[in-house]
N, C-alpha and C positions, 0 to 999 in steps of 0.2 A: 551366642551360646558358647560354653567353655568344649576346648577339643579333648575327648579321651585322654588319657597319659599313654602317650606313646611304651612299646615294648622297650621298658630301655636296659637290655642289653647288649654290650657291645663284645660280641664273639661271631658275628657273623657266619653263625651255622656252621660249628666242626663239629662231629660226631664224637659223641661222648666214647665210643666202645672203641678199644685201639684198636683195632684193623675192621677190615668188612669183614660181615658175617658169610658171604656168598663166596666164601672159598671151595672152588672145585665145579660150583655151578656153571652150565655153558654161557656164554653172551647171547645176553640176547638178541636187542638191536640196537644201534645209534638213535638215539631220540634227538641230542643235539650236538652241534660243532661251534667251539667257539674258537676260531684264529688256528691252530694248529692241535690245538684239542678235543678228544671225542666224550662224550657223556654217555653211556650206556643205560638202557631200562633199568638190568642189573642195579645201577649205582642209585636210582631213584628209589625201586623197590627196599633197598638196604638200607635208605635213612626213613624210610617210610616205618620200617618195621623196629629203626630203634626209637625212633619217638612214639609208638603207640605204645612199644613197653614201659615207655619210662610213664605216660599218660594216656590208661584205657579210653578214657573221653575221644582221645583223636580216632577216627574211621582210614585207613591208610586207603580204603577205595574210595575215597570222597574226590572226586576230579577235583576241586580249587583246593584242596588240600596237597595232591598231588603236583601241579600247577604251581605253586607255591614254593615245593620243596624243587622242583627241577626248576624254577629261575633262581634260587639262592645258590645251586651248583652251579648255575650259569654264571651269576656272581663272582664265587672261587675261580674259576677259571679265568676271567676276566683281568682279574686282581695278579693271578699267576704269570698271565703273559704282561700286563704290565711289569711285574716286575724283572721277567727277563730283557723287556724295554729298556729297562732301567738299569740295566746288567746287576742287580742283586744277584749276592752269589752265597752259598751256602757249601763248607769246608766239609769234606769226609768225617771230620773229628765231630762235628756238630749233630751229623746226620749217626754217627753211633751213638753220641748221649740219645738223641731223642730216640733211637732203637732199643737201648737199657731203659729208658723211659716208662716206656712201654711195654717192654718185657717183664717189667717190675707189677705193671697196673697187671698185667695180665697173669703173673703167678700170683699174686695176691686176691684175685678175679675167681682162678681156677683152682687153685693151691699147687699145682705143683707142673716142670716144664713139661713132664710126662701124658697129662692131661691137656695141655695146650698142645701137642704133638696130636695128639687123639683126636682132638676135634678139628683142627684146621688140615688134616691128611698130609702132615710134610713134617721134619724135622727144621727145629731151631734156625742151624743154619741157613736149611733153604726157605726159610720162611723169614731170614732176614734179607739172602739174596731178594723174594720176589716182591716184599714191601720197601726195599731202600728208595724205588725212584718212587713213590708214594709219598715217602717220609721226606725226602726232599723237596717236592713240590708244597707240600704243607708247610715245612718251614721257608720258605722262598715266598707265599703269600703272607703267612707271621712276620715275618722281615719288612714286606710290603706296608701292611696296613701299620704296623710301628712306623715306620717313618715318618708315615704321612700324617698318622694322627697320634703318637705317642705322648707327645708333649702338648696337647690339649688343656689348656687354661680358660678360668672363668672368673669374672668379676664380681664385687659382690653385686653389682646392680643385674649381673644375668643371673644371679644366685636370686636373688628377690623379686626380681620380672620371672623366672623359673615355678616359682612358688607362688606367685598371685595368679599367676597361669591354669596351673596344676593342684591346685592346693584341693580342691574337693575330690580327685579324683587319689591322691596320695594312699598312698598302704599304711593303716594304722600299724606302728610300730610296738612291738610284743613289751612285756615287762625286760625290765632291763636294771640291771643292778652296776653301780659305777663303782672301779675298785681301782684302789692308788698301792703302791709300794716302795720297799726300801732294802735294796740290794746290795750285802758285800761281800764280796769274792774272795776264795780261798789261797792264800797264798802261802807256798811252800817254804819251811825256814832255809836258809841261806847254806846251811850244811847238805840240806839234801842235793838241792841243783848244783852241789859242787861234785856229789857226788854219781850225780846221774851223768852229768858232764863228762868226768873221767870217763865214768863207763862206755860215755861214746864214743871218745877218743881211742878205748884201745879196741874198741869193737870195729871199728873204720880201719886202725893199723891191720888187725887181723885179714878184713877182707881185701884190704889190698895188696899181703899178699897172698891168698889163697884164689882170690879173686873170685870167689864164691858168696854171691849178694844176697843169693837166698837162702841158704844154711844160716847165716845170722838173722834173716829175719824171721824165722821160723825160731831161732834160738831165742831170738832178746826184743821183738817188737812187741811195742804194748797198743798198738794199732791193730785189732781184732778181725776187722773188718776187712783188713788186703792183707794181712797172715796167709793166707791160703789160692792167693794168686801171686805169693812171692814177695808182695808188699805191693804190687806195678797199681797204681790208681789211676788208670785209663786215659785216655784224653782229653786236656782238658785245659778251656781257650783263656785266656789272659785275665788278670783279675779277678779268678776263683781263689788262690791259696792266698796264704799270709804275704805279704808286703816281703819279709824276708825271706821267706820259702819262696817264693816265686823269681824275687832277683838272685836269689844263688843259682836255682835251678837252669831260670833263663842263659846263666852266663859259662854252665859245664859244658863240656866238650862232649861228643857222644861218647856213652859208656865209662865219663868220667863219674865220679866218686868225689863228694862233697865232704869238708871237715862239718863235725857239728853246728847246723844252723839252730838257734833258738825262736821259737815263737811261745804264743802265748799257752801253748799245747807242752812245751817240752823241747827237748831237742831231739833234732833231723838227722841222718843220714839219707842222703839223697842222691841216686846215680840216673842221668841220662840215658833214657831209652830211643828218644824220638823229638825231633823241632819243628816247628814249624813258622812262619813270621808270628802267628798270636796265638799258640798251642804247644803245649809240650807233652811228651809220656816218658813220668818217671814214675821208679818205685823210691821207698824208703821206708826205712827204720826208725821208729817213734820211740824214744825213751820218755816217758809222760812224768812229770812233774808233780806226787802224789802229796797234796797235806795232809799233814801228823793227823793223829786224832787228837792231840793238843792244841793244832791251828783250828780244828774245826771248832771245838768247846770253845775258842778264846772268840770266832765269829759269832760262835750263837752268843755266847754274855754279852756280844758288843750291840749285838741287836733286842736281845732283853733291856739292857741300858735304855735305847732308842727308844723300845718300846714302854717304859717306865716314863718317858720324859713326856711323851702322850698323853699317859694316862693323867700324868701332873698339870698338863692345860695346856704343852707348846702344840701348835696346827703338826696337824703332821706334811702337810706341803713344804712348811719349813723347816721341817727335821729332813726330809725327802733331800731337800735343795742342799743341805749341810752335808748330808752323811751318806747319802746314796753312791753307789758306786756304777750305776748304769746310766751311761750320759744321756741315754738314747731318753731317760722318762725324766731322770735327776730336774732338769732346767724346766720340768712343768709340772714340781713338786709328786714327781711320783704315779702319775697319771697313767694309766694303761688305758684306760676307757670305758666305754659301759656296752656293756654284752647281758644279751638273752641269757637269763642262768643256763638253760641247755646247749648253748653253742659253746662253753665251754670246756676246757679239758678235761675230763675225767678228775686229775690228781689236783687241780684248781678249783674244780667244783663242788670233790667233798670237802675243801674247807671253807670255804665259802656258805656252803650252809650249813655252816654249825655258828657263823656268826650271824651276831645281829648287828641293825646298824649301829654303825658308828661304835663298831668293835675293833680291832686289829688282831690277828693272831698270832700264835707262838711262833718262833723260827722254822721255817721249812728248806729241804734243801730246792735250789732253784740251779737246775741245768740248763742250761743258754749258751751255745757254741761260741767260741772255744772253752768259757770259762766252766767251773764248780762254783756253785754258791748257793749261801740263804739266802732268804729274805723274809720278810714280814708285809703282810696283807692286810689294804684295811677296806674296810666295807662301808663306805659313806653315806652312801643312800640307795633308796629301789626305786626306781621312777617305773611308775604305773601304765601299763597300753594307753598311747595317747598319737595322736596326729601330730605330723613332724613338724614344725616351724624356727623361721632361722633365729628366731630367740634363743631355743632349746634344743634344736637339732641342726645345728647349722651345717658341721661337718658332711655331715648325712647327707642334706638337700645340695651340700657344695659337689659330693660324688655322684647323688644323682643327677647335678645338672652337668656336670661333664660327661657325662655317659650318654645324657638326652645329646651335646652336642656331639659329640662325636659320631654317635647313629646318624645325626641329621647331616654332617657333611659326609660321611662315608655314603649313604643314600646319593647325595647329590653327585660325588664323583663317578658311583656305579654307573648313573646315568648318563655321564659324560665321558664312559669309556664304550657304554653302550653304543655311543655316537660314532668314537673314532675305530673302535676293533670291531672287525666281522665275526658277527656268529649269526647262527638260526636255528628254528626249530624242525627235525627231520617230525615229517607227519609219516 
């Protein structure tokens, strides 16, 4: 007889809601200790009460329900002291990203810090003193379980033993519409970035010598976003910013002052706040790189063109492959994928359904970090709710069966830390 389809997700029970709800409430008791850590009622009762809101079905007083949720904390724990085993170690700079993280979920949660102050009885601040060794043991087991199974591969033969496995038990997949595109980016004519260039040159002389960083950027950055902290864009570890922007940065001296770096944004002013071996804190001045509204009209004709040559009988995979300007879909003819029409973006979705198949639409603008650009959509086909197979869904079963393995060896190492690390359960 064929086994269930395992639960296959691989998040090993983090609580969706950023902090505990039981702020302010007494401790109760230790129900468990595992190695140098304690589990509290409290900390049971708290993921009890956000999984039944997320699903009335669950009883939070159901014992093997309960049961359940305190061996997956048992789990976390487990995982955390391995990795202190392991000297995994997590940077201050890390542990403030995932603070703003979360701060973010949580004024978008509540709407505003005012109200997150109200309900948790403590101010900002001290509400990130009393979450940061929280926030760091979480990411100290994310750290953990990424190395261990991060890079989890499958064949196609575990792809296809997956699926004769599973296959009756699989989630009929929703309707699903498959949509290709063709991307070209706006670029500014030659006189402007000579001119925005200047501008940053004498903007950089100014500040060096007045030596006042943030009077220009309040003056002249088109960087909206860190305008109003002076420009400073917090900390942040190696291989986040542009290739160029990050080796100028990396190579200032503190409270040095960079000549205009260019990326694909614009040009930089960039001064040294802070280093680290793979972290820095700088602020800077973005002069953005604006196409005419002559470049924008010359993109959209050049995508009406494209769009013409379609309608004339070339595929459009090989218009994609020709003309596209995002490499990332360019080399698979344009390909995004197929998605549930409502999983979609809003601003993707109404045009989308206004086409039929094996329609293309007019030019839209298409924003995609760093660039400005249009593009053109085409609507191939709607494949109908159907049951997934690696004929027709291969991708899919290929995600699901790394997800199925990874559960399964994560399962088996729980159990072989269960082995080697002391815990138990306080009755």
């Amino acid at each position: 007889m064929k086994k269930p389809l395992l639960l296959l997700f691989f998040v090993f029970f983090i609580v969706t809601n950023a902090f505990p709800q039981n702020v302010g409430e007494p401790l109760d008791k230790i129900v468990a200790i595992v190695g140098d850590e304690m589990i509290l009622l409290s900390d049971v009762t708290a993921q009890l009460q956000v999984l039944a809101q997320q699903d009335p079905r669950i009883d939070p007083n159901n014992p093997t329900t309960q049961r359940q949720i305190l061996d997956q904390l048992i789990n976390e724990k487990l995982v955390l002291i391995k990795a202190k085993e392991d000297s995994i170690t997590v940077t201050d700079e890390e542990i403030d990203q995932q603070w703003d993280f979360r701060l973010k979920a949580l004024i978008q949660h509540y709407g505003s810090e005012k109200r997150i102050e109200d309900i948790y009885g403590m101010s900002i601040p001290r509400l990130k003193s009393e979450y940061r060794d929280e926030i760091r043991k979480f990411l100290l087991t994310e750290k953990m379980k990424e190395k261990k199974f991060g890079n989890i591969k499958v064949s196609e033969r575990e792809v296809n033993e997956f699926y004769e496995l599973y296959k009756d038990s699989l989630p009929t997949l929703p309707e699903q519409v498959e949509l290709y595109h063709i991307v070209k980016n706006l670029v500014a004519p030659e006189e402007i970035r000579r001119q925005k260039f200047e501008l940053a040159k004498k903007v950089r002389d100014s500040i060096i010598q007045t030596g006042d960083f943030v009077r220009f950027v309040k003056l002249y950055s088109d960087d909206i976003s860190s305008v109003n902290s002076g420009g400073e864009l917090g900390w942040v570890p190696r291989g986040r910013f542009f290739p160029e922007f990050e080796q100028a940065a990396f190579n200032l001296q503190l409270r040095e002052v960079s000549p205009p770096i260019e990326t694909p944004l614009g040009f930089h002013i960039i001064q040294l706040l802070g280093k680290s071996k793979d972290s820095i804190l700088v602020r800077h001045i973005l002069f953005k790189i604006t196409p005419s509204e002559e470049e924008i009209l010359k993109t959209k004709n050049t995508l009406d063109s494209i769009r013409t040559l379609f309608y004339k009988g070339t595929p459009f995979e090989e218009l994609a492959k020709k003309f596209s300007d995002e490499t990332e879909t360019s080399g698979a003819g344009g390909f995004l994928g197929r998605f549930p029409i409502e999983t979609l973006p809003e601003n993707i979705r109404s045009i989308v359904d206004t086409l039929q198949v094996g329609e293309v639409s007019a030019p839209v603008l298409y924003k995609t970090h760093p660039y400005e650009s249009y593009h053109i959509i085409y609507k191939k086909r709607v494949i109908p709710p159907h049951k997934p197979t690696p004929q027709t869904d291969y991708r899919e079963l290929e995600q699901l069966c790394v997800t199925y393995k990874q559960n399964k060896l994560y399962l088996e190492w729980i159990n072989e830390l269960r082995k080697t690390i002391y815990w138990e359960i306080v009755q």
